[in-house]
Structures are given as C-alpha cells and as structure tokens.
ZAPAPA-147298 format. One record per residue: chain; y, x, z of N, C-alpha, C in turn. Coordinates in steps of 0.2 Angstrom, whole numbers. Layout:
% ZAPAPA-147298
- unit/n.v/n.u/n.w/ca.v/ca.u/ca.w/c.v/c.u/c.w
- A/Y/X/Z/Y/X/Z/Y/X/Z $
...
This chain:
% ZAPAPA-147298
- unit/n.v/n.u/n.w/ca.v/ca.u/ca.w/c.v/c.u/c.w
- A/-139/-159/52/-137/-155/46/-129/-155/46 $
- A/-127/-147/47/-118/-147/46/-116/-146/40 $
- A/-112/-148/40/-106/-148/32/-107/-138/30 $
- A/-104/-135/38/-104/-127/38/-113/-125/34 $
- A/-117/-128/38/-121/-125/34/-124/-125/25 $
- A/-124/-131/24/-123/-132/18/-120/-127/14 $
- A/-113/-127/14/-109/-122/12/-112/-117/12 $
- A/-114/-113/19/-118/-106/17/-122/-106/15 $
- A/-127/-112/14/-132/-110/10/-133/-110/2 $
- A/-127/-113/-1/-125/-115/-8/-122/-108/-9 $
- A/-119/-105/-3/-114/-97/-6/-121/-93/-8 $
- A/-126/-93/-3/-132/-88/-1/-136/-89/-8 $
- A/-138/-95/-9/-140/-96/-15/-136/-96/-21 $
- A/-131/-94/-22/-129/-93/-27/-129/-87/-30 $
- A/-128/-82/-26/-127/-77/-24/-135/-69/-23 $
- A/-137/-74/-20/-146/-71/-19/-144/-65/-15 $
- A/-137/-66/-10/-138/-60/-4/-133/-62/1 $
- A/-137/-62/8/-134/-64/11/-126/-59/14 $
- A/-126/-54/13/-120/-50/17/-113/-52/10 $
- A/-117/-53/4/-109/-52/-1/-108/-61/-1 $
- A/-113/-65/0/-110/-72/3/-108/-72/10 $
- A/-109/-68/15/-104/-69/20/-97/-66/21 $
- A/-97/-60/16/-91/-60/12/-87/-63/8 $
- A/-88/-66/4/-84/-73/2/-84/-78/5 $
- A/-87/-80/9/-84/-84/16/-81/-83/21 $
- A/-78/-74/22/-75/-72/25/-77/-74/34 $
- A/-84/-72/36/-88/-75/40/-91/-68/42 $
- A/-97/-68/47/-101/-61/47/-108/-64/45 $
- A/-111/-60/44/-118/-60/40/-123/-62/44 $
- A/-122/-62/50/-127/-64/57/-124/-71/57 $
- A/-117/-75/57/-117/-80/58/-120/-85/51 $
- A/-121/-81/44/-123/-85/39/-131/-85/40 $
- A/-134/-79/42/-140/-81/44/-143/-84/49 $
- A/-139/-87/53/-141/-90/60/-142/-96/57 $
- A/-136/-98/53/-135/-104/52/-140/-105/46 $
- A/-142/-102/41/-150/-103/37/-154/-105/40 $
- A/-156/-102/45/-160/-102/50/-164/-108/52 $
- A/-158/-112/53/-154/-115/60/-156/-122/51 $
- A/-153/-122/48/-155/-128/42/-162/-128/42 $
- A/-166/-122/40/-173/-122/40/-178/-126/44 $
- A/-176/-124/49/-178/-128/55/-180/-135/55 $
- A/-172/-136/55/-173/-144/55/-176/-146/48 $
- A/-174/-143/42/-179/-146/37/-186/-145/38 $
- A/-188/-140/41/-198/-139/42/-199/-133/36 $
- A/-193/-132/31/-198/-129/26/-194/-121/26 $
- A/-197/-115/20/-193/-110/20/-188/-113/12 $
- A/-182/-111/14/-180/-110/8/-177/-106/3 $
- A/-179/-100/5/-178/-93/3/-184/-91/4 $
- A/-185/-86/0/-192/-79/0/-186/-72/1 $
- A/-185/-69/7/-181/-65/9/-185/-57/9 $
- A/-180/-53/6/-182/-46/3/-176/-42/5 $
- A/-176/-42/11/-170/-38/16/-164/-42/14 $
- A/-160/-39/16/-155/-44/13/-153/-49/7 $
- A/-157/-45/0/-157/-50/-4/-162/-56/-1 $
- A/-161/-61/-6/-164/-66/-6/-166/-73/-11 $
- A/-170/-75/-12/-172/-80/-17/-175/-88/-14 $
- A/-173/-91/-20/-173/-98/-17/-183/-100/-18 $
- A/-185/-102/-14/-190/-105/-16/-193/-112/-18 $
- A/-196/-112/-22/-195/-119/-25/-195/-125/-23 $
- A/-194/-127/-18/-192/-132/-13/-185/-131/-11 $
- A/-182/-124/-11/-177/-120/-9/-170/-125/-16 $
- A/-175/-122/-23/-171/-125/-28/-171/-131/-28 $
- A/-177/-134/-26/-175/-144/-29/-169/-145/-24 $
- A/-169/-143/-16/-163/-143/-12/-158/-142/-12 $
- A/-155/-139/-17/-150/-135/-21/-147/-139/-25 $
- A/-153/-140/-30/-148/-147/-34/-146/-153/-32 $
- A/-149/-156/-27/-147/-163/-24/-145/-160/-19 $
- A/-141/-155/-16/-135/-153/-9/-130/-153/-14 $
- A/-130/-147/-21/-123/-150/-23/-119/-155/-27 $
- A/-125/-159/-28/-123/-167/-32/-121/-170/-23 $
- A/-121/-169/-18/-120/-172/-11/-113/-169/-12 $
- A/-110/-162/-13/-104/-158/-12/-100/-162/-15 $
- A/-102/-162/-21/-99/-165/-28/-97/-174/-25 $
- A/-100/-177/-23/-99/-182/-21/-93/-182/-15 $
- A/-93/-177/-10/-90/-177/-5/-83/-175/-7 $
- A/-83/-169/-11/-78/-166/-16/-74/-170/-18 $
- A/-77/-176/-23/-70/-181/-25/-69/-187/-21 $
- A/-75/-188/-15/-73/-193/-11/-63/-192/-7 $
- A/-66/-183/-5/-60/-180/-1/-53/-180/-6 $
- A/-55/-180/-13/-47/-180/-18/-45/-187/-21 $
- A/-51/-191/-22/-48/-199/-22/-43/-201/-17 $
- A/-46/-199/-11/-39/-202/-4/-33/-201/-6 $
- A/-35/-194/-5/-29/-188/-8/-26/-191/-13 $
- A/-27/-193/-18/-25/-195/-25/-22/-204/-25 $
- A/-25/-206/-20/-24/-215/-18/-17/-216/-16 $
- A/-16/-209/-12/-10/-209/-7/-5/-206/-13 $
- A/-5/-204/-17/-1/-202/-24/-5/-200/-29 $
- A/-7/-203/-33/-11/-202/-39/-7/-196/-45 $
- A/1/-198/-45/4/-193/-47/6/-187/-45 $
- A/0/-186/-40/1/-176/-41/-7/-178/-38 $
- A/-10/-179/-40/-18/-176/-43/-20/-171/-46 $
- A/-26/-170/-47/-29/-165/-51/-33/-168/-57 $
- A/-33/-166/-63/-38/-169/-72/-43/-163/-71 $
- A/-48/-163/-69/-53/-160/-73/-54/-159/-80 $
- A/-53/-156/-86/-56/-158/-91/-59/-155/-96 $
- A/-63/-154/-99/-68/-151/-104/-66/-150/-111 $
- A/-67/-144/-114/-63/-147/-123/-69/-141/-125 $
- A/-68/-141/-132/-71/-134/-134/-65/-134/-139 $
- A/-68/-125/-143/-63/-121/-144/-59/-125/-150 $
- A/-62/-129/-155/-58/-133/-161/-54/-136/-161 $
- A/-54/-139/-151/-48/-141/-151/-41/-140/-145 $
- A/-45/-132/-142/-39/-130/-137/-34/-127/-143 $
- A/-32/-125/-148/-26/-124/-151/-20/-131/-151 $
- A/-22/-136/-152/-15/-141/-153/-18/-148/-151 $
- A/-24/-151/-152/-27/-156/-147/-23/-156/-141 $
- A/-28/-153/-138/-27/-153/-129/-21/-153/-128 $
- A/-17/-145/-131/-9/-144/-127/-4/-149/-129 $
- A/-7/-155/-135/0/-159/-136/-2/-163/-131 $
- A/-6/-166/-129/-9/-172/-127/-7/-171/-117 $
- A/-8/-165/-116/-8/-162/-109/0/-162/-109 $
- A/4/-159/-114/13/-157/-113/15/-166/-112 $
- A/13/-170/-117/15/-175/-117/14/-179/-111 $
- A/9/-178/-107/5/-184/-101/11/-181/-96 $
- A/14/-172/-95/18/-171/-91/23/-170/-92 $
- A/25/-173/-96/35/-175/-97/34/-184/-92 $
- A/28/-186/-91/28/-190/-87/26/-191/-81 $
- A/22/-187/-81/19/-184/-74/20/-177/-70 $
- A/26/-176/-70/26/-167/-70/22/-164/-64 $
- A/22/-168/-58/16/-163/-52/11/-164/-54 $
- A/5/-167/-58/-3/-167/-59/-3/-159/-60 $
- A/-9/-158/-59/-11/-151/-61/-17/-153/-68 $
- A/-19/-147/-69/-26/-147/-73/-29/-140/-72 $
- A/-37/-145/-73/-40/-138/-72/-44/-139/-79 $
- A/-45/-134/-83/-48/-133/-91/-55/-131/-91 $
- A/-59/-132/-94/-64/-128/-94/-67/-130/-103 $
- A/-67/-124/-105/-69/-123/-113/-76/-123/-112 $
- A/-81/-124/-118/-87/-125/-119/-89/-126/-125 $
- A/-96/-126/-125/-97/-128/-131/-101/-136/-132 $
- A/-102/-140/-137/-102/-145/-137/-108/-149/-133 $
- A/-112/-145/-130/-120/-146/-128/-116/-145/-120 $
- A/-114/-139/-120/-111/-139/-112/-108/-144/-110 $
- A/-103/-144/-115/-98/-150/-112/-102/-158/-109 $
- A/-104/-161/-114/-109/-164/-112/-112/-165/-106 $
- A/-115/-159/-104/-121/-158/-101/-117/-158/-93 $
- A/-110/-157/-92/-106/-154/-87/-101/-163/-85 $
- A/-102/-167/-89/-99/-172/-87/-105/-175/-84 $
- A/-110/-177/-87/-116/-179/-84/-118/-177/-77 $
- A/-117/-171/-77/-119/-166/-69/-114/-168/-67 $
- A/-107/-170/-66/-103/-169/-61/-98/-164/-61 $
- A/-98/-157/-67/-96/-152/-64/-87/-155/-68 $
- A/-87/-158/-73/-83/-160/-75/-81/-170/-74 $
- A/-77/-173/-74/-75/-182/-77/-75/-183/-84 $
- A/-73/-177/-87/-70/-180/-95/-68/-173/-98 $
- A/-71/-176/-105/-71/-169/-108/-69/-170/-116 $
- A/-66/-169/-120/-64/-172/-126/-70/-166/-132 $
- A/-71/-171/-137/-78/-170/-141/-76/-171/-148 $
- A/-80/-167/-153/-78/-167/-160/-86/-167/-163 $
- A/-90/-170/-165/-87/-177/-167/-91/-180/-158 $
- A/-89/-188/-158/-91/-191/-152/-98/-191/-153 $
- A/-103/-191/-146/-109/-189/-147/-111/-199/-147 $
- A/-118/-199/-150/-120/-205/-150/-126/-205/-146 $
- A/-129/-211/-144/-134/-213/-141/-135/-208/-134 $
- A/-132/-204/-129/-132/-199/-125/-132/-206/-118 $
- A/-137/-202/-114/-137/-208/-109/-134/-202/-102 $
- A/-131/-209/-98/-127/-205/-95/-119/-204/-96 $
- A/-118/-204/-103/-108/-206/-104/-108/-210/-109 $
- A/-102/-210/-108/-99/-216/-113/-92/-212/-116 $
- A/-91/-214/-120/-85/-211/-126/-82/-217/-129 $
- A/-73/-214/-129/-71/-220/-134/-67/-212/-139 $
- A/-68/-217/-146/-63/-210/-150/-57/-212/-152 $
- A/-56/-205/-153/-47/-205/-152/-45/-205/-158 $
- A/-46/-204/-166/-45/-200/-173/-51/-198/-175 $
- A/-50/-199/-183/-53/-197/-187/-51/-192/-189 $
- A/-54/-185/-192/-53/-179/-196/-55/-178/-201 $
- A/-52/-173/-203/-53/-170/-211/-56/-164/-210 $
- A/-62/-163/-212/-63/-156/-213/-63/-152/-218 $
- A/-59/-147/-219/-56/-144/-225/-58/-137/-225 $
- A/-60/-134/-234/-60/-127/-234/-56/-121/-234 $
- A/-56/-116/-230/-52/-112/-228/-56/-106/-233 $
- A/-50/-103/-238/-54/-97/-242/-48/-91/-242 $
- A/-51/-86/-244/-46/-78/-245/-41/-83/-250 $
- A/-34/-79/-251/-30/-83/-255/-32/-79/-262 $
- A/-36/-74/-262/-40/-72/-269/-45/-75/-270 $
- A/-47/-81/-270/-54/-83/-271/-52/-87/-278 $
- A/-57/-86/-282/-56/-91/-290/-52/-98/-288 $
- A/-53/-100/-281/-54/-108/-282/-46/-109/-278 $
- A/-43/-102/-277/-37/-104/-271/-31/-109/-273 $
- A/-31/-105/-279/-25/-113/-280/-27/-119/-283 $
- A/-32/-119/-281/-34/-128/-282/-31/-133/-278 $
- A/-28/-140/-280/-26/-144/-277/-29/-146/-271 $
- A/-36/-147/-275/-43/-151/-269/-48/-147/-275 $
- A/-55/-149/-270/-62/-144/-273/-67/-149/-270 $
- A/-72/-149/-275/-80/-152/-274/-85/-147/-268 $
- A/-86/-151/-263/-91/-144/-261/-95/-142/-266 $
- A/-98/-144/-269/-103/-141/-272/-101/-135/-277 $
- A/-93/-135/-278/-90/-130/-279/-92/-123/-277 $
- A/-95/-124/-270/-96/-120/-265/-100/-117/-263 $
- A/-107/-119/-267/-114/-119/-267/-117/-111/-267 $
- A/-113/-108/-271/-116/-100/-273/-110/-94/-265 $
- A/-106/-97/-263/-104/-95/-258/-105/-90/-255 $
- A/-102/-88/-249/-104/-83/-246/-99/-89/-240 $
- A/-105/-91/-233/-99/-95/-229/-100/-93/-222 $
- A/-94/-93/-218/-94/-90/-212/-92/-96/-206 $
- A/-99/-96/-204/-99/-104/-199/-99/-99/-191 $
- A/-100/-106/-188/-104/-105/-180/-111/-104/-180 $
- A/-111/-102/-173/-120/-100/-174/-122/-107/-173 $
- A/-131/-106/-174/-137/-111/-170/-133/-114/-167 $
- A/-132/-120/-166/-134/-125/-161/-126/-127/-160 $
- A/-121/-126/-163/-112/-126/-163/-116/-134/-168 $
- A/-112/-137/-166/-110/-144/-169/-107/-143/-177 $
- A/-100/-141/-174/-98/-138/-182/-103/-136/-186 $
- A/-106/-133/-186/-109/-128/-192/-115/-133/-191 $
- A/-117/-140/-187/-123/-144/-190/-120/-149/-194 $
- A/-112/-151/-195/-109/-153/-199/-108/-153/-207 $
- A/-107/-144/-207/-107/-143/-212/-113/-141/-216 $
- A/-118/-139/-213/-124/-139/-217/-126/-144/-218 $
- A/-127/-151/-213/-128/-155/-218/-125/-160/-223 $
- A/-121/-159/-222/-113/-160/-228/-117/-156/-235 $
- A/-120/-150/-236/-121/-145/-237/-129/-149/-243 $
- A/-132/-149/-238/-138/-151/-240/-139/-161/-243 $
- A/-133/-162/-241/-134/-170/-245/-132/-168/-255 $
- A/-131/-160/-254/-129/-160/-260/-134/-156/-265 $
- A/-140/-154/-257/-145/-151/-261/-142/-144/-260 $
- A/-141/-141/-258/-140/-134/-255/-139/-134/-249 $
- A/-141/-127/-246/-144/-124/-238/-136/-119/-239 $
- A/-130/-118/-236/-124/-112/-237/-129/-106/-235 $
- A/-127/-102/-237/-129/-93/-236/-124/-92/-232 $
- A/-126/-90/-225/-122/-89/-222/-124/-84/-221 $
- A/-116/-79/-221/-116/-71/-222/-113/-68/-216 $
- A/-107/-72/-209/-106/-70/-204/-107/-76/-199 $
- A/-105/-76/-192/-106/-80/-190/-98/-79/-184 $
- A/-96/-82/-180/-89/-84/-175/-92/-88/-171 $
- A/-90/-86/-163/-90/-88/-159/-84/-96/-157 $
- A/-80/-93/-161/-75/-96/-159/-69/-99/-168 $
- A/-66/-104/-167/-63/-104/-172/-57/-100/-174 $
- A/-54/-96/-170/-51/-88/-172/-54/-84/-178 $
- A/-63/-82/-172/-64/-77/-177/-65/-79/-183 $
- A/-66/-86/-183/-71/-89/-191/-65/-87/-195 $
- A/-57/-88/-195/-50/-89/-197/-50/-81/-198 $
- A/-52/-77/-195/-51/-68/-195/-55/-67/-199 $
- A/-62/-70/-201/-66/-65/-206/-65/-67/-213 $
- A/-64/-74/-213/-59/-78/-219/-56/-73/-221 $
- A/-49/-73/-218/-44/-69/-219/-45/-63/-222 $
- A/-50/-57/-219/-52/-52/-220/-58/-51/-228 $
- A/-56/-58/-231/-60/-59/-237/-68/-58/-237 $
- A/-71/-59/-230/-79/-60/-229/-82/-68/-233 $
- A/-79/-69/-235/-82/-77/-236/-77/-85/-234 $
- A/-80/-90/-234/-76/-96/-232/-80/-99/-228 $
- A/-75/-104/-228/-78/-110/-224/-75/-112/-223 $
- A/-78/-121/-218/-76/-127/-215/-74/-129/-212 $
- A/-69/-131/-208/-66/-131/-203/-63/-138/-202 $
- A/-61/-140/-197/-56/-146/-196/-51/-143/-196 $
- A/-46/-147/-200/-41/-146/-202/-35/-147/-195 $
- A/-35/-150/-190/-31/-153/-185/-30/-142/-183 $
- A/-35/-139/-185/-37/-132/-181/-31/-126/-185 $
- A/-29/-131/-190/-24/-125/-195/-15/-129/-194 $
- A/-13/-135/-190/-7/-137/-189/-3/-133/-188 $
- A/-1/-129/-184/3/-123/-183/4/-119/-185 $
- A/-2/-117/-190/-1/-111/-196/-7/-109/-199 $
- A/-6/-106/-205/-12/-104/-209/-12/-97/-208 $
- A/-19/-93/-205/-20/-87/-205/-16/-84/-212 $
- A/-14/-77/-209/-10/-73/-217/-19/-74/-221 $
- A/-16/-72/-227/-21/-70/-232/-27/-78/-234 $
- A/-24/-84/-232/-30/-89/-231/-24/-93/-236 $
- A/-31/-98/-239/-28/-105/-242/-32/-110/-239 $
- A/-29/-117/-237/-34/-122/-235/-32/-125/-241 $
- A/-38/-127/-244/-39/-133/-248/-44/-140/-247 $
- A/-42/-145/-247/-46/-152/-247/-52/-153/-248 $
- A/-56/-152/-245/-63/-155/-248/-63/-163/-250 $
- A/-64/-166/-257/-61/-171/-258/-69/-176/-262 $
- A/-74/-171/-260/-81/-174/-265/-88/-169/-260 $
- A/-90/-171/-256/-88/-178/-253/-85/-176/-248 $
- A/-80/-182/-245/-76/-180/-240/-79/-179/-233 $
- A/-79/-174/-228/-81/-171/-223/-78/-174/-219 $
- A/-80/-179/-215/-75/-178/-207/-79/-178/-202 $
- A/-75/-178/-196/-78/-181/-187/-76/-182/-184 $
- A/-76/-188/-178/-73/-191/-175/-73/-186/-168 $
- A/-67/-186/-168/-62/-184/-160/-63/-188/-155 $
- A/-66/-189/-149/-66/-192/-141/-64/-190/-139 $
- A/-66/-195/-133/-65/-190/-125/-72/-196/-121 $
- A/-77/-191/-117/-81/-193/-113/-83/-195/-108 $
- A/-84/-199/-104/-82/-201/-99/-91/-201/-96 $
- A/-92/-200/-88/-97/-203/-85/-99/-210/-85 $
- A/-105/-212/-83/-105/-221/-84/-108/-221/-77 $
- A/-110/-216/-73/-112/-216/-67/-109/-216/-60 $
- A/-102/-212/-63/-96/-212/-60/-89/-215/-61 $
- A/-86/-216/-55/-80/-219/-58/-74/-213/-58 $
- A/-69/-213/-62/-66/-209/-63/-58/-208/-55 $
- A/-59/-201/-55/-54/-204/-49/-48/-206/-50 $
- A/-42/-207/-47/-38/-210/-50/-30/-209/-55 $
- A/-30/-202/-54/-27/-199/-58/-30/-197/-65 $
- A/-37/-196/-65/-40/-195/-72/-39/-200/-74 $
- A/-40/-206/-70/-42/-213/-75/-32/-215/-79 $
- A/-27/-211/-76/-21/-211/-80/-21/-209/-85 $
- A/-26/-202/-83/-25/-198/-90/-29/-201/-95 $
- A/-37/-204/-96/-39/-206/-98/-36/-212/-103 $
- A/-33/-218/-99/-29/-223/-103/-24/-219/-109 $
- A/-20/-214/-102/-15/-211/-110/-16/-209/-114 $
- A/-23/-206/-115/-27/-202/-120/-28/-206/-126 $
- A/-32/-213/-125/-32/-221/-128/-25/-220/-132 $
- A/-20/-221/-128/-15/-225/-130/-10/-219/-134 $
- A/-10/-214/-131/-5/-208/-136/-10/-207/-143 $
- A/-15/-206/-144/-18/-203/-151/-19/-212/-153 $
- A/-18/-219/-152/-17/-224/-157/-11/-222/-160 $
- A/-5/-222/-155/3/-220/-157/4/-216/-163 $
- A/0/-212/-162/-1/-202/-164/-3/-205/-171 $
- A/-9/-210/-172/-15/-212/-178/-8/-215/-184 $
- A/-4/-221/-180/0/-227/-183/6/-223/-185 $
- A/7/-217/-184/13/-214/-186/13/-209/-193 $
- A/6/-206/-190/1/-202/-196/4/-206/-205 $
- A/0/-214/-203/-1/-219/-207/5/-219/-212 $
C-alpha cells in the first residue's frame, strides 16, 4: 500500500467522482483509477459502488476511510513535529474557538503569544461548541478554547482560563435600561433573543431561566453573537450574553446591564486531547494560554 494511493483514494472519496479528484491532484483520471484499482486488489475488497465516473464508498469502503484518515492524521503531525523539533518557533497552532470568543479572547491571546513569537503561524477554525469538541477528539484540530469548559467528556482534558459574567444586553428604550444591575426574574415576561437548539449559550440561559421557574419566550433566534447584538439593537427583544463579547464596544441603540440575582456565569478553557501529545509548538501555546489569562485574572483583581 502506497502513501500515493491513499491520498487518491481519500480525494475520490471525498469527493464521489473520480475525474474532479483527479483534478485537484493535478494528475489524470486514468492514473487515479489505476491506482484505486491497484489498492483494491491488494485489500480483496471493492470499496466503491461505481456509476460511470461518479462513485460511492461502500460500507467497508467507509469503515476504511476513517481509519486511513486517523493513519494521515498521524503521519501529518508526525512530518510537522520534526519540522517543529528543528524550530518549534515557526510552527504551526491549530486551534478551535467558537463565535463568543473570536471578537477579543482569541485576537488578544494570539497578538500577545506573537510579540514573542512572531514566525508561528495559525490556523483558526470557528465552530460551534459540540463541534469543537468533537474535532479535538477526531484529530482534525489539538486545542480549542470553550465556554463554559465541558465536564466529564472522555477523550480530552481542559484546564480553565477565567471565569465570566453573563450579562443583559437590552434596547436602550427598555423600562429597565437605566438600571444599575437587574434580577433575572425581572425578565420573565420578556421577549429573548438567544442561540438556536443545541448552542451551549442559550442552554445557559434557560436554565439560569428555569431555576427561577420560567421557560424565556424566545421570539428570535442568531446564529452568531453579531446577530443576537443586531436584533437587540433593532429593539426585537433581549438577551444574555457574556460579557467578555461587549469589551470593545456596545452595539448603538443597546445597554448592558449586570445580572446581579442570580449571578450568571461560565467558565472559559482550552481543550486538549489526552490521547495525544501536543506538538511542540502548541504545547508553547498551550502553557502561554495557562499563564497570560492568570496574569490577565490578577490584574483584573
């Protein structure tokens, strides 16, 4: 089994045709299918069901799919540890965040690591909380920062970095805008503008929601913590947000007030594998992460 064919079999199966995967390997269609062929063989089995040039993977085809790429994945950082051994400062960070805390989390912590590191690269990948997870586990990511840190998940490990405050964001015409601080329960007959199903946030706030004995009416929904800050703005309702997500500035038309009864928060990490070792320039980043948000916590103080 060659390295080449592997590869074309992962394009072919990604893909489900073989002439636009031998297009993006910049190869001919005849040498990708020789080479399918030619793996088949040696494994005994088919692992495609072919329909002229498309093609689908059969179900032997897929279980082979997932354990070749956790094999690439392996080969993958085996070839950028070297690479990274021989100078760990200009490496490459993989790393995961979702939307709450690419505004001012990530870029101070990323600008910071590179006034000391300036050649590391970074590669970002936004997600949502279930993703993120799910992507350190599988390998497609090393480390991913989380809100709040997940518990009992087998397969990673978290340390956290801060605790937060999550705070009401309302039209600055709401009865309640010039309040100093507000009771949720204040908030009960509401109109609230969360995340959809299955967003952490908004399982936050409902059950923050329901320890008080109400379910929020939730009358819009946001993908993203922009939109949730836009429809605010635009006087559709409120909502709960962390607070880290309004540093830089308060949408026009919005007031953030304290939730002070009961106090809302969640804890901020970063997740690591426990099946893997980190390569050696994450494992830089990783300590820094540790060490600049205690710095960041004691100054706060």
């Amino acid at each position: 089994m060659e390295l080449r064919q592997i590869q074309y079999f992962i394009e072919v199966a990604k893909r489900e045709h073989v002439t636009e995967a031998a297009v993006a390997l910049h190869v001919a269609q005849s040498a990708v299918s020789r080479q399918i062929v030619n793996l088949e063989q040696e494994l005994g089995v088919d692992l495609f069901i072919r329909e002229g040039r498309n093609v689908k993977l059969t179900p032997i085809g897929s279980m082979f799919l997932e354990h070749i790429q956790q094999a690439m994945t392996v080969i993958d950082n085996a070839k950028r540890e070297i690479e990274e051994c021989l100078d760990p400062n200009k490496g490459t960070i993989r790393i995961g965040f979702p939307s709450s805390l690419a505004s001012y989390t990530l870029p101070t912590a990323i600008s910071a690591f590179r006034n000391l590191y300036p050649s590391v690269n970074f590669l970002l990948k936004q997600g949502s909380y279930h993703y993120l997870i799910d992507a350190v586990k599988k390998g497609d990511i090393n480390m991913a920062l989380l809100g709040p840190l997940p518990k009992d998940e087998k397969r990673i490990k978290g340390d956290i970095l801060f605790l937060e405050h999550i705070v009401a964001l309302l039209p600055n015409s709401h009865p309640l805008a010039d309040r100093p601080a507000l009771e949720l329960a204040q908030l009960r007959n509401e109109s609230f503008i969360l995340f959809p199903e299955g967003y952490v946030l908004r399982e936050i706030v409902v059950n923050a929601c329901q320890q008080l004995g109400f379910y929020p009416k939730v009358s819009f929904e946001g993908d993203d913590i922009d939109a949730i800050k836009g429809l605010v703005a635009a006087g559709l309702g409120v909502t709960l947000i962390p607070e880290i997500t309004l540093v830089d500035s308060i949408p026009r038309s919005t007031v953030k007030v304290p939730v002070i009864e009961p106090r809302v928060t969640r804890t901020v990490g970063v997740i690591i594998p426990t099946e893997r070792q980190l390569l050696p320039t994450e494992k830089l980043f990783h300590q820094f992460l540790k060490d600049f948000f205690t710095v960041l916590d004691q100054f706060h103080k």
